[in-house]
Backbone bond lengths (Angstrom), bond angles and torsions (degrees), N, CA, C in turn:
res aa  C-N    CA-C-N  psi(-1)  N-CA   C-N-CA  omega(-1)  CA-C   N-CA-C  phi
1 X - - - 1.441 - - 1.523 109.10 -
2 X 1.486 123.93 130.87 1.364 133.79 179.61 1.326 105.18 -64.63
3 X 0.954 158.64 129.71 1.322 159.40 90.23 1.600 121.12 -24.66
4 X 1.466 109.55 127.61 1.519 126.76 165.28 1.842 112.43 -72.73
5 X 1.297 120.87 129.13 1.471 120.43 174.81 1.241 106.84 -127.88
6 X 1.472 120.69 139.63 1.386 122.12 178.41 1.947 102.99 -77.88
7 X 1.519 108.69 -56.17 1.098 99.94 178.10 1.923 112.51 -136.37
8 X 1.228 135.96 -166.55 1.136 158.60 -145.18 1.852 70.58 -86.15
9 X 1.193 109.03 -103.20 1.536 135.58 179.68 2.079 89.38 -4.08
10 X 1.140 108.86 -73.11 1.537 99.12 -165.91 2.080 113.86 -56.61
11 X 1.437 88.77 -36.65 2.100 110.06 -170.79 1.982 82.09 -72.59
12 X 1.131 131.91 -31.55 1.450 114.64 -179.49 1.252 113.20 -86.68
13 X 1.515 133.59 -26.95 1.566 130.82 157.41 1.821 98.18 -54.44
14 X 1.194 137.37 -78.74 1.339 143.99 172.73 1.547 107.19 -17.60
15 X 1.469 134.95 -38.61 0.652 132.52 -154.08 1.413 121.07 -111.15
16 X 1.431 116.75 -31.49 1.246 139.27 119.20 1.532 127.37 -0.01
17 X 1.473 90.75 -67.62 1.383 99.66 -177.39 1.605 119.02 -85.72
18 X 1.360 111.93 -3.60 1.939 119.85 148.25 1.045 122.20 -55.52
19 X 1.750 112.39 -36.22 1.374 105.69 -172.57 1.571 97.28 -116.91
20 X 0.889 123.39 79.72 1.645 128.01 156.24 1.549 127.77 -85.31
21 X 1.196 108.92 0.54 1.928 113.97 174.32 1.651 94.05 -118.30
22 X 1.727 102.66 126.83 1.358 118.36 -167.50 1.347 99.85 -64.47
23 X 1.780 121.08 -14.39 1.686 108.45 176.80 1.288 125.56 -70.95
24 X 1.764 108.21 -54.17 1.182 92.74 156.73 1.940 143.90 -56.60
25 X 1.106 102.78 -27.17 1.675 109.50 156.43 1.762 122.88 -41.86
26 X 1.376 95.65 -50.24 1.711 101.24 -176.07 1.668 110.05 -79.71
27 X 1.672 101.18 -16.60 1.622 98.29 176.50 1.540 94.24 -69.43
28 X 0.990 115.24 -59.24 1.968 123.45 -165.48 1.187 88.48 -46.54
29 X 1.604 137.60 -74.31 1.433 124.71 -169.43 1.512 137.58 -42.23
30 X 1.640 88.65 -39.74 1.801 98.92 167.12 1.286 116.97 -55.46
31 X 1.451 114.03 -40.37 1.616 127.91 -177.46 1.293 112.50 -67.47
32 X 1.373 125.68 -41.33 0.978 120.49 -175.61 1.775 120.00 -92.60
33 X 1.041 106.66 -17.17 1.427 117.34 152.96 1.338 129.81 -56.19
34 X 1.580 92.78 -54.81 2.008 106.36 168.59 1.546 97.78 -60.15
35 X 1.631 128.23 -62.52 1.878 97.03 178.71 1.459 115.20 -58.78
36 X 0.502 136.59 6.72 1.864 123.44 176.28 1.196 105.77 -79.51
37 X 1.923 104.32 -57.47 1.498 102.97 -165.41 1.544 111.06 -80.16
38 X 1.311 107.38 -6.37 1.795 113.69 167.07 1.367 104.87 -82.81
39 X 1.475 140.29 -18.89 1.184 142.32 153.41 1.455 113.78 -52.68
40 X 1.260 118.54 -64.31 1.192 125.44 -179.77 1.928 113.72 -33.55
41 X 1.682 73.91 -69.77 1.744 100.76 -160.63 1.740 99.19 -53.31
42 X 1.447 105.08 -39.75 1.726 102.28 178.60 1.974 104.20 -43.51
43 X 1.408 104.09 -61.31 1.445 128.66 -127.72 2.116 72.71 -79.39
44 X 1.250 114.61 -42.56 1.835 101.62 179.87 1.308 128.74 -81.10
45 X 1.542 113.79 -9.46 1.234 120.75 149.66 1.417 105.10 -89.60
46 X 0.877 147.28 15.66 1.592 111.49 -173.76 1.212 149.82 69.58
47 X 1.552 108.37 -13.08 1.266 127.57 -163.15 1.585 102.11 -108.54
48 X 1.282 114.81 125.90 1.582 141.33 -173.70 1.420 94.16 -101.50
49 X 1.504 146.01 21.29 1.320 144.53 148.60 1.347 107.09 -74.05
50 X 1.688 115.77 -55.68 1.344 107.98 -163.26 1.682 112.16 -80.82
51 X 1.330 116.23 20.68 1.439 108.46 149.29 1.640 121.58 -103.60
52 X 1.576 109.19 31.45 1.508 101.20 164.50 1.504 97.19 -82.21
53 X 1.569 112.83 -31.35 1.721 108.31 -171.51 0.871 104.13 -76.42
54 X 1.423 165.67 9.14 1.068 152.02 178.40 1.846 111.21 -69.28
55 X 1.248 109.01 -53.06 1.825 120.03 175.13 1.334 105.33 -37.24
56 X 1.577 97.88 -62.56 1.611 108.11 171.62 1.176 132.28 -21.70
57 X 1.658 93.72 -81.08 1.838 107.27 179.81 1.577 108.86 -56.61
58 X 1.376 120.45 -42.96 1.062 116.67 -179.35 1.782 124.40 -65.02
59 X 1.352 118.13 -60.61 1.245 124.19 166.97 1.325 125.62 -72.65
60 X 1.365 119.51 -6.77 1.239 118.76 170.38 1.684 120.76 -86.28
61 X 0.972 95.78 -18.43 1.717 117.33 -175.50 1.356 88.66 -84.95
62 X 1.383 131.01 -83.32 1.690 140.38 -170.66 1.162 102.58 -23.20
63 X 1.808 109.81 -54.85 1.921 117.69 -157.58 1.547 95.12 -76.36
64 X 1.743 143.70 -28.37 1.134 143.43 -170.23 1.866 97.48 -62.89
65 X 1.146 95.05 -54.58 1.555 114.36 -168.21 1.814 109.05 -50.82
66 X 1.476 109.05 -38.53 1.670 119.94 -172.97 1.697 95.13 -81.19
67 X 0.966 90.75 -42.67 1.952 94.35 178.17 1.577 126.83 -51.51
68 X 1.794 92.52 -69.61 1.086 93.77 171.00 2.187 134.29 -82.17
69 X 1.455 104.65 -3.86 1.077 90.79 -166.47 1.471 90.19 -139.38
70 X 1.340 138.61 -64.85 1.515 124.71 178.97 1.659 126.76 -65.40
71 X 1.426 118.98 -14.49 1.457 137.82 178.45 1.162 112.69 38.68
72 X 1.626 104.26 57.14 1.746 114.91 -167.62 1.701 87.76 -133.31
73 X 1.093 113.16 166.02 1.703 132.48 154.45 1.039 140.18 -72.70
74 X 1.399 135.75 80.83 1.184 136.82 -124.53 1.678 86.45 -79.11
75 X 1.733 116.44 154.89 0.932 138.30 -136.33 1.847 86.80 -96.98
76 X 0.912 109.28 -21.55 1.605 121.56 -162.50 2.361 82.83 -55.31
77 X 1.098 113.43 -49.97 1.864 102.95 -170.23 1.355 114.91 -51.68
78 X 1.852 110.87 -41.49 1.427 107.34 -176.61 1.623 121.03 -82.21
79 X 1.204 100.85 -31.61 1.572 119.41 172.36 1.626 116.45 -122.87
80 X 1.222 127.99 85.42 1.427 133.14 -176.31 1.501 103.54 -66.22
81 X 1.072 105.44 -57.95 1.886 92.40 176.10 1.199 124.45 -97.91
82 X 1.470 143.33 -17.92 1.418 118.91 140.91 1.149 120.46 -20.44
83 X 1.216 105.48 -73.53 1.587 119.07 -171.92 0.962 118.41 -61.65
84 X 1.868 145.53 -12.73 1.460 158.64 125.18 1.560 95.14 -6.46
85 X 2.032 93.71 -85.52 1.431 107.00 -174.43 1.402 123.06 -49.15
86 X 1.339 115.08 -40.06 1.452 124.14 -173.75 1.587 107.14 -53.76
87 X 1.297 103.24 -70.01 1.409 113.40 168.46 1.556 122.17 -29.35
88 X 1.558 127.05 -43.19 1.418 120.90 -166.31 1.839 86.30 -99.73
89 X 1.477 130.77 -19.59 1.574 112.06 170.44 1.816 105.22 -64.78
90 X 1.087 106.27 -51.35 1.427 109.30 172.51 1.145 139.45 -43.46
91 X 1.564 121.45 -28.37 1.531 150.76 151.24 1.902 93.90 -57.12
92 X 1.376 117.57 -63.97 1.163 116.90 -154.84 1.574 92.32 -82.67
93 X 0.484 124.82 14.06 1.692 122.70 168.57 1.176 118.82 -119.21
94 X 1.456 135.21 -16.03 1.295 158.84 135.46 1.518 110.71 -37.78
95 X 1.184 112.73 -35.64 1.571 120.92 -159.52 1.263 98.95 -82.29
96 X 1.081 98.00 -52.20 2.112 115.50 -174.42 1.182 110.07 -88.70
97 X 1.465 136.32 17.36 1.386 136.62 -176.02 1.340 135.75 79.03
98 X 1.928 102.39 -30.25 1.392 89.02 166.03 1.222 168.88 -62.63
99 X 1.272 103.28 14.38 1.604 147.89 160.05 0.988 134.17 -122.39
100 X 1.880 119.68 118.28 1.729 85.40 -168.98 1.466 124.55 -95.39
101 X 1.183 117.59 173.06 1.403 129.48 -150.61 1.643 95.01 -135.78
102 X 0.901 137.25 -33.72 1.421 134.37 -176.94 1.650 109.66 -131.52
């Protein structure tokens, strides 16, 4: 179901509250870790192939995580880029603790 958001701040409480089991959390982190370093690794080789995997590692990890452990819809269908952004605040809030991760 789509949900209406006034702003980022309210769609990241909403969004938040998708991922409330630290498993699915650490799937999103793995994913989003694996695009970085597929960012990286593209951008020092040179090679603009290895960002077809990037969607992959990234959304494939997230969608494992909704499947197997929160059995919700990951937010990414109703809001594709909130949930982009949401996702890498959530990493970065992961990093610094404000989410837990372990």
């Amino acid at each position: 179901m789509k949900r209406d958001f006034v702003s980022f701040s309210e769609f990241y409480d909403y969004y938040l509250s998708q991922h409330s089991m630290v498993n699915c959390r650490r799937m999103h982190f793995i994913g989003t870790l694996l695009v970085i370093l597929d960012l990286l690794f593209a951008g020092a080789e040179h090679n603009a192939w290895w960002l077809l995997l990037a969607p992959v590692l990234g959304y494939g990890c997230a969608w494992i995580g909704h499947v197997l452990f929160e059995r919700n819809q990951p937010a990414t269908f109703g809001h594709p880029v909130w949930s982009l952004i949401g996702d890498g605040r959530m990493f970065w809030d992961m990093l610094r603790g404000r989410v837990r991760l372990w």
